[in-house]
N, C-alpha and C positions, 0 to 999 in steps of 0.2 A: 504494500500500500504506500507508506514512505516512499518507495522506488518510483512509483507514477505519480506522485508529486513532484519529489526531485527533475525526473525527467521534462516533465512538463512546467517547468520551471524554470531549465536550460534552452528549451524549445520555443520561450516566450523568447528570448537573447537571441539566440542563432539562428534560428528560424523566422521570428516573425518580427524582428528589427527593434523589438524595444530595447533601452538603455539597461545595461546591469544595477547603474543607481535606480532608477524607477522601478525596474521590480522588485528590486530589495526592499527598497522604499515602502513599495505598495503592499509586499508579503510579512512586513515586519520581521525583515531576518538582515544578520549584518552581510556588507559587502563581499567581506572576504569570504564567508560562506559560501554567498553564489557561487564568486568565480572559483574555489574547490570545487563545486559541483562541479562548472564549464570546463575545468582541466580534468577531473575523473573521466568526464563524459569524453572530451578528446583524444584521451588516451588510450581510451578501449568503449565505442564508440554500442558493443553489442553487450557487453558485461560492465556499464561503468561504475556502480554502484554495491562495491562489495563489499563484505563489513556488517557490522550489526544483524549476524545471522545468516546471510547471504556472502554466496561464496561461487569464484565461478567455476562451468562446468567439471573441468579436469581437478579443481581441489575438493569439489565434492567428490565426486567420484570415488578421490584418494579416502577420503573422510569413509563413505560408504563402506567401502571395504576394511578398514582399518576398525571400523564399529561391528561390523560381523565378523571379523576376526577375531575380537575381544570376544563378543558371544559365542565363540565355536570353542573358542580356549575355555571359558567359564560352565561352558559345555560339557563338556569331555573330562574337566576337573571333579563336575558332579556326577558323572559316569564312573571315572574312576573309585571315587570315594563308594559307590554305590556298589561295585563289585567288590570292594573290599568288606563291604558292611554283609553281604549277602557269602560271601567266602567264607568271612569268620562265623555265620550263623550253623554252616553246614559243620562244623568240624566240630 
């Protein structure tokens, strides 16, 4: 949600020719904010907005993986424990 604000916020700037003071102005947000946005947004023009939860595709990804890999490990730790519990029941 933030993000399509943000974006449409840049898009008042670079698209549709108003001033960065005016819309700062008009959004009650400081200068410098903006133009962080206009430089995120420039720099990566399809993901510019990363941060606060958002992340882009290739560091999710990484993330994804990295988060079921913990669950496979915490997995297989209570499997283990489980045949151990169930070994020493039999003997």
């Amino acid at each position: 949600m933030i993000e399509i604000f943000k974006l449409n916020t840049v898009k008042l700037v670079l698209e549709e020719g108003k001033t960065a003071s005016q819309v700062a102005r008009d959004l009650v947000m400081t200068l410098m904010t903006l133009y962080g946005w206009i430089d995120q947004y420039k720099s990566d023009p399809k993901h510019p907005f990363v941060g606060s939860g958002n992340l882009k595709p290739q560091a999710q990804a990484t993330w994804d993986v990295e988060h079921e890999n913990r669950e496979l490990r915490e997995e297989i730790e209570i499997l283990k424990n489980a045949v151990r519990i169930f070994s020493n029941d039999r003997k």
